[in-house]
Structures are given as C-alpha cells and as structure tokens.
C-alpha positions as CSV (number, residue, x, y, z in Angstrom):
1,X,-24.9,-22.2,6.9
2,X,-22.1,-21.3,8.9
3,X,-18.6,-20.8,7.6
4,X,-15.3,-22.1,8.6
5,X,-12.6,-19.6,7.5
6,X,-10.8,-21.4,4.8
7,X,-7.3,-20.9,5.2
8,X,-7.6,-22.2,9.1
9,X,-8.2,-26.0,8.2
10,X,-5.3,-26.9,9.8
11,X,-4.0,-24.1,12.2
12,X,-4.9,-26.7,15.2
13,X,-1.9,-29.4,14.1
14,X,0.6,-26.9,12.1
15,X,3.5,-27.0,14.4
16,X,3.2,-30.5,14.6
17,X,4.3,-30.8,11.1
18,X,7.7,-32.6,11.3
19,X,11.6,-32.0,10.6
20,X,14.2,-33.9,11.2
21,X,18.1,-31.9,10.8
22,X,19.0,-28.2,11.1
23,X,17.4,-25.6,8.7
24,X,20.0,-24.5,6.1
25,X,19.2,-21.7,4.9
26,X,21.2,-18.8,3.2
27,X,24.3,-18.0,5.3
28,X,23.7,-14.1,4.6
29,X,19.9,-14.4,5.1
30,X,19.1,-16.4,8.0
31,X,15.9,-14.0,9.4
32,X,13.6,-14.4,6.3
33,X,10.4,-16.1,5.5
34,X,10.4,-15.7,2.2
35,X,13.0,-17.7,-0.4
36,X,13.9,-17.5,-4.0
37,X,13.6,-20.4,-6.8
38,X,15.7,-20.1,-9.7
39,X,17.8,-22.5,-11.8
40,X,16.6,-25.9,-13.0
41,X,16.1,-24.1,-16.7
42,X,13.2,-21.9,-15.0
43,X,13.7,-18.5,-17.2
44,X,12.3,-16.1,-14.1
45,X,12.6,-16.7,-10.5
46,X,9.4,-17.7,-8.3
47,X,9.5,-17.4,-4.7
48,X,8.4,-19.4,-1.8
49,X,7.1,-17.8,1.2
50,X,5.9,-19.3,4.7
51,X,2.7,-18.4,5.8
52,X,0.8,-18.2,9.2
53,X,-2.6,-19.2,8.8
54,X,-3.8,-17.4,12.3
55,X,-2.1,-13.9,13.4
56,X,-3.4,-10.2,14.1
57,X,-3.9,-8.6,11.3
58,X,-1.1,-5.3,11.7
59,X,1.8,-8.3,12.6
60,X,0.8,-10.1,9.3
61,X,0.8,-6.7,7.4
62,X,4.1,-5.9,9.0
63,X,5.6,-8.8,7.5
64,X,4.5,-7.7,3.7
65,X,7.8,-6.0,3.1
66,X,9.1,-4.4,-0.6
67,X,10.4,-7.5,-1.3
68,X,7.2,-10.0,-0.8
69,X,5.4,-7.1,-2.9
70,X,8.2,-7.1,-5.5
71,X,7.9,-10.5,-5.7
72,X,4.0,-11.2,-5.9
73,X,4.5,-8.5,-8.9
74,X,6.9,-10.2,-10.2
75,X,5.2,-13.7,-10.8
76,X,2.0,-15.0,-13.2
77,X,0.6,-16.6,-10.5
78,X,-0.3,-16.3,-6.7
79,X,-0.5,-20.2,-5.2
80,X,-2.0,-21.2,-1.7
81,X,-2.5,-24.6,-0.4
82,X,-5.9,-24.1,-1.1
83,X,-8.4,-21.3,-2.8
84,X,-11.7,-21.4,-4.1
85,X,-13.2,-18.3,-5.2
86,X,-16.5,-19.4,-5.3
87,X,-18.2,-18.8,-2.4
88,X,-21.3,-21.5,-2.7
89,X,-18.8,-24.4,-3.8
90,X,-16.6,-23.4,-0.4
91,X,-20.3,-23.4,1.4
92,X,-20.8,-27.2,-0.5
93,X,-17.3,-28.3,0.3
94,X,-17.3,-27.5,3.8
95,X,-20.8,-29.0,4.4
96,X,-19.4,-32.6,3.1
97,X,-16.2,-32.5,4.0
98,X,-16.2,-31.1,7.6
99,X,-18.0,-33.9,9.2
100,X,-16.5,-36.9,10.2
101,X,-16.8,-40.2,8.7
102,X,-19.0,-43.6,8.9
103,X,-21.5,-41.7,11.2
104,X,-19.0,-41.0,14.1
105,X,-20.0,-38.2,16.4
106,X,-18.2,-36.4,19.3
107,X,-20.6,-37.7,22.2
108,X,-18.9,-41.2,20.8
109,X,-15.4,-40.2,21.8
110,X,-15.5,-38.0,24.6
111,X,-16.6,-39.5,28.2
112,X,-19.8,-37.4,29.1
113,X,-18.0,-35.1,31.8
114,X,-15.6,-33.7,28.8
115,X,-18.7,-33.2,26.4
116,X,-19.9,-30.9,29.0
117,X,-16.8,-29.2,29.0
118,X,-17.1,-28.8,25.4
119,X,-20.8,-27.5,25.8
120,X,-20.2,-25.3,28.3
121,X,-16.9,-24.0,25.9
122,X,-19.7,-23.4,23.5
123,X,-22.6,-21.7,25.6
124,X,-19.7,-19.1,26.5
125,X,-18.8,-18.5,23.0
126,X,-21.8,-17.7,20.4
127,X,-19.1,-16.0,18.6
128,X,-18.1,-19.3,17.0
129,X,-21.0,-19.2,15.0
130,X,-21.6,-22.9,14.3
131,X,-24.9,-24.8,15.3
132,X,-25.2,-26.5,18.2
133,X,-26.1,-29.9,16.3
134,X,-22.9,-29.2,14.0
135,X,-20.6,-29.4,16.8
136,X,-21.1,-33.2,17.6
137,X,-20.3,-34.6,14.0
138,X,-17.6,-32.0,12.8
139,X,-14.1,-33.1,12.9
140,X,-12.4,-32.1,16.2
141,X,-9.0,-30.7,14.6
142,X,-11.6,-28.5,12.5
143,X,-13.4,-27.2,16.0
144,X,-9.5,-27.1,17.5
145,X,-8.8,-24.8,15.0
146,X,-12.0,-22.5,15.1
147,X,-11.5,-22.0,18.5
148,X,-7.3,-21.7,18.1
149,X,-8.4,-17.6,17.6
150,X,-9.0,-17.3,21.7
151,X,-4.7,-17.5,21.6
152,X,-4.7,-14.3,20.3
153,X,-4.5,-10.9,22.1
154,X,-5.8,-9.4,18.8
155,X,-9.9,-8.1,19.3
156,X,-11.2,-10.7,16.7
157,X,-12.4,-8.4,14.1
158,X,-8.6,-8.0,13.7
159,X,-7.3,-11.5,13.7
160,X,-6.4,-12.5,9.7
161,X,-4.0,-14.4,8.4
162,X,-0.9,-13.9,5.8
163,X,-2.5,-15.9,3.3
164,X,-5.7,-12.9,3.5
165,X,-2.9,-10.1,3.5
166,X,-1.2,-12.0,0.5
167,X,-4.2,-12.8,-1.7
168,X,-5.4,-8.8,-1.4
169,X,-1.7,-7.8,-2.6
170,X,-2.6,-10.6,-5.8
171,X,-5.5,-9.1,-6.5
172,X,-4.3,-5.9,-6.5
173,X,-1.3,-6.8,-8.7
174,X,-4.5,-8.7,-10.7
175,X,-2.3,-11.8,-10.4
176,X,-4.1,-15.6,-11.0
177,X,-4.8,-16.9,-7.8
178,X,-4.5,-20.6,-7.5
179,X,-4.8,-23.3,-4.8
180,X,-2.4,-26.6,-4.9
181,X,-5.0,-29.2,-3.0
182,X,-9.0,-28.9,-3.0
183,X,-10.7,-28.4,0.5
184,X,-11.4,-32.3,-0.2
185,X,-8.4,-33.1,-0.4
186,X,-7.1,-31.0,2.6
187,X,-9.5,-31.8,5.1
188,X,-9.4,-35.6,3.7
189,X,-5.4,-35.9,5.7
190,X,-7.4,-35.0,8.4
191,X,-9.3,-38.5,8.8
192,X,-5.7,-40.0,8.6
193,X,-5.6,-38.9,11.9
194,X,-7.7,-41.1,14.7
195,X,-11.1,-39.0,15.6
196,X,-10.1,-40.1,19.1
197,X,-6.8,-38.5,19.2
198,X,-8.2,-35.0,17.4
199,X,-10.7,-35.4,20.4
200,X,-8.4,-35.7,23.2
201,X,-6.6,-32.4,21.5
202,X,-9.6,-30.3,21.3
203,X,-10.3,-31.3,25.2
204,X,-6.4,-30.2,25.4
205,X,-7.1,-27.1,23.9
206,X,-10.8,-26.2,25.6
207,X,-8.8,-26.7,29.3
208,X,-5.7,-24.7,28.2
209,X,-8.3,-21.4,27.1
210,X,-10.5,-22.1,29.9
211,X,-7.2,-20.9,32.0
212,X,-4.8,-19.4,29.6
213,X,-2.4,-17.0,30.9
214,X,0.9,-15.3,29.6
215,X,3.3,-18.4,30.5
216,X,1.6,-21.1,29.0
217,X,0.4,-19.3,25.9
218,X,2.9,-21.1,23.9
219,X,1.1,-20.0,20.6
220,X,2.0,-16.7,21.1
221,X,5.6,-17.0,22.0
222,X,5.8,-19.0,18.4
223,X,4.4,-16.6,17.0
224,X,6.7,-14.0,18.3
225,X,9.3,-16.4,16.6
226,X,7.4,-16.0,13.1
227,X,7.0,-12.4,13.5
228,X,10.8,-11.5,14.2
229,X,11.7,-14.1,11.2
230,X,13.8,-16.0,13.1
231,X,13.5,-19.3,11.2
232,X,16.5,-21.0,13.0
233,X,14.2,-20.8,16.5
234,X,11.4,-21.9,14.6
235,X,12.7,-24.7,13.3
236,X,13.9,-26.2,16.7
237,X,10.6,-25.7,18.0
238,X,8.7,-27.6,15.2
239,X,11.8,-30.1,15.3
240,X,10.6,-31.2,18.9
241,X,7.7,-32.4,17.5
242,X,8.8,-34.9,14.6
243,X,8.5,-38.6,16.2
244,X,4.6,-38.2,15.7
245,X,3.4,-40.4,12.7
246,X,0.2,-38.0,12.0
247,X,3.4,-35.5,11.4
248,X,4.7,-37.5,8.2
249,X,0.9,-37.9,7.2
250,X,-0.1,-33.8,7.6
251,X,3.6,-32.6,6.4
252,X,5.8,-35.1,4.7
253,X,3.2,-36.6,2.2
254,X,1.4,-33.3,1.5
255,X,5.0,-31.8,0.5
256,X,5.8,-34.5,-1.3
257,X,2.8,-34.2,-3.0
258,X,2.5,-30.7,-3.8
259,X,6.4,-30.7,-4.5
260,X,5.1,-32.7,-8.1
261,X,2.6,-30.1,-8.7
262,X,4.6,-26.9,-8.3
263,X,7.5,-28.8,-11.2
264,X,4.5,-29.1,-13.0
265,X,3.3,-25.8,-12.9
266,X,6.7,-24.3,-13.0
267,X,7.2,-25.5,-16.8
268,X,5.2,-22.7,-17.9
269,X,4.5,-20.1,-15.2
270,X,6.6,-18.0,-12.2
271,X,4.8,-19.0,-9.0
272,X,4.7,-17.2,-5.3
273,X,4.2,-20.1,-3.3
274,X,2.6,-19.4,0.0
275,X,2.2,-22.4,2.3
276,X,2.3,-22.6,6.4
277,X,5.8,-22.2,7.3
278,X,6.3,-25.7,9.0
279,X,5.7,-27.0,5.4
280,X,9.0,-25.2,4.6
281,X,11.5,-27.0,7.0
282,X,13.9,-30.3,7.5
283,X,14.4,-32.7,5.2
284,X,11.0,-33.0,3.3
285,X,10.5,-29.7,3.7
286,X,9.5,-27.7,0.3
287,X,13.1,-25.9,0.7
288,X,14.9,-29.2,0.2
289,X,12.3,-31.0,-1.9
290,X,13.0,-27.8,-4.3
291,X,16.8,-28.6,-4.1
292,X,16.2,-32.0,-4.3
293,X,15.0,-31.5,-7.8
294,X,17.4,-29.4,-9.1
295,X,16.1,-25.7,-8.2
296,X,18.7,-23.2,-5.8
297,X,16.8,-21.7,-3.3
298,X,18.2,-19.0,-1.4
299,X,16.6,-17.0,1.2
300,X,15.8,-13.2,0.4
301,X,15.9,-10.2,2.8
302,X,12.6,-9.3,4.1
C-alpha cells in the first residue's frame, strides 16, 4: 500500500490560505516564526510556531534555534494539525479518505489530452510510488501535493519538513505528541473544494514542472521568505490570494475551529503549537484568534 507523507496533505493549497490586513506582530520582533501565549490566567506560557510542511531538510534544521528548543522543553505537550502514531490506522485512513467521493474519477474531469499529460507525468516519475490505478480516483490537491517535492532543489532523500524536524526534538524531550484534526477530518475540507477545480490545478502544476526554471519557481522564492523569517513579506504574498472562497473554507474555518480546541486544551496543559504558517496570519489567523480570546501573543527571537 503506498504512503502519502502525512504532514503534506495540504502543501498543494497552503499559500492560498487567506488574510485580509497587515500582520501585527511584535514591534521589536518582526523576523520570527515562532510567538509566545501567555496571559488569559494560563500559569506557563505555550508557544505557537509556523511550520512549512515541504522544505530541505538542513533549511528546516536551520530554523530550530535555542529558543524553538527551549520552548518544546518547556511545554507538556507537542501539537500538530495532525499526528497519528500508528502506522496501520495512517495506512487505513489514507486508503478511505484519499479517494474522492460518489465514485468520481480523474478521467471524468480532465479532457483526454490533459490525462495524457498526467500519465506521461507519471511514466517519468516511479519515484511517486503510487499505483497506476490509484492515480485516477485520488483527490487531485492530494497528487498536487505529492508531486509539489519536484519545486525543490533538495535531492529527495533530503526534502523533510519542520513538522519532521519538530516532532524528533519532542520525542527527544519525550514530550506528548498530539494532533488537533484527524486525517478524516483534514482531508474531509478538501472535498469542499470542487474535484474540477483541484483538477485544473494539478494540470497547473504538471505544466509548470514539465518546464520549471529559476524565474517562475515561485515556491522557492517563498520559501526563501520563510527561511529568512521575514513574516511581513510573507504575509503580503499570501494576502494576494484572499478573494478565493476555498481560502475561508481551508484557513478561516479550520482556525476557527482549532482556535476552540487549543482554549480547551490550554485549561490544563502548556502547548507548542505547530501549524503551516499561512494558518498564522490576518484577521482569523491563530495570532489574532489567540488575542481575540484574551491571550497576549508576542513574537520571540529566533
């Protein structure tokens, strides 16, 4: 059975993930992916930090400074968007959950010119590691994301991602590793978004690698962005992307969401929250939902 790397469900629509205003972050700290919670009666701080669910492995070790490790050490509890530990119920999950619903299929929503396109993609890439007869039912902004690694310069036994680098600093700290949403539950926003429309971006993404070049590699100058910090860039990037209603959907109702989950777990436990970093931003970004309820967040030197 093949294996779709967990934390990359939805690398393929991230930076679609919508804001609305200027980030306001700490005046003093204004390069910094990582933030403290404190206040709202919470006895110790917890810590929210924004992740990138596809980078080479030495930039997303680079960004694991003292204080991210003081602050995992600090906590009870390491929390990603999602984490199963259990390696057969992943296995079980993925195999319901990846493919689309009510019986659609690929061959349905592409004309037959762009499903050869997407074959040949395939012939040329064994690497992805998914059956041929998979590939027709599985959700395109899944496939969009498998294939998202070919952005990378990284070879791709290097390529990881910061929610990888974090959990092995958890473990290592033998923190409780949580998850806030089930793969169910992740995967299920996906179907909020028209099979028709994740098909015409996975054909968007096939032509872009079939002639990728330095200039139009737009991945890799975000994540240039991510890697020097500089939140203020990134947030005017992901802000030219907000009129999209499947934005509100894949960022505004999931932060909403999670926002009642971390109060909840945050009456009894310190928490480092690791989500994609687009969840942080604009006006229902986790940074304001947090102050929204009472918590000061304030962003900390990494």
């Amino acid at each position: 059975m093949y294996k779709i790397k967990i934390y990359a469900v939805i690398v393929g629509v991230i930076l679609s993930v919508a804001t609305a205003l200027p980030l306001q972050v700490n005046a003093q700290v204004k390069n910094t992916i990582l933030y403290k919670i404190s206040g709202n009666g919470l006895t110790q701080p917890s810590y929210l930090f924004g992740t990138n669910h596809l980078i080479c492995k030495k930039d997303a070790e680079g960004l694991i400074g003292n204080s991210v490790k003081q602050a995992v050490k600090s906590v009870d509890e390491v929390c990603f968007e999602i984490y199963n530990s259990n390696t057969a119920q992943i296995i079980i999950a993925q195999a319901k959950y990846n493919i689309m619903l009510n019986d659609t299929t690929l061959d349905q929503l592409l004309t037959a010119e762009e499903m050869d396109t997407v074959n040949n993609y395939y012939q040329k890439h064994p690497e992805l590691g998914v059956p041929k007869d998979v590939i027709n039912t599985l959700k395109p902004a899944l496939f969009n994301s498998m294939i998202s690694r070919a952005l990378l310069t990284c070879p791709a036994n290097e390529i990881s991602s910061m929610e990888d680098i974090i959990l092995a600093l958890g473990q290592e700290y033998e923190k409780k590793i949580s998850g806030i949403s089930s793969y169910k539950e992740q995967t299920g926003f996906m179907d909020s978004i028209a099979y028709k429309e994740q098909a015409k971006g996975l054909m968007a993404k096939i032509r872009l690698l079939n002639n990728l070049t330095e200039e139009n590699n737009s991945y890799l100058k975000t994540l240039k962005l991510y890697i020097a910090q500089d939140v203020v860039k990134l947030d005017s990037i992901i802000n030219a992307g907000t009129s999209d209603r499947y934005a509100k959907i894949l960022g505004h109702e999931r932060n909403n969401l999670w926002m009642a989950r971390f109060k909840q777990k945050l009456q009894t436990q310190s928490l480092f929250i690791g989500v994609g970093f687009a969840h942080l931003f604009g006006p229902e970004g986790l940074i304001n939902l947090f102050r929204k309820n009472g918590y000061t967040v304030e962003g900390v030197e990494n």
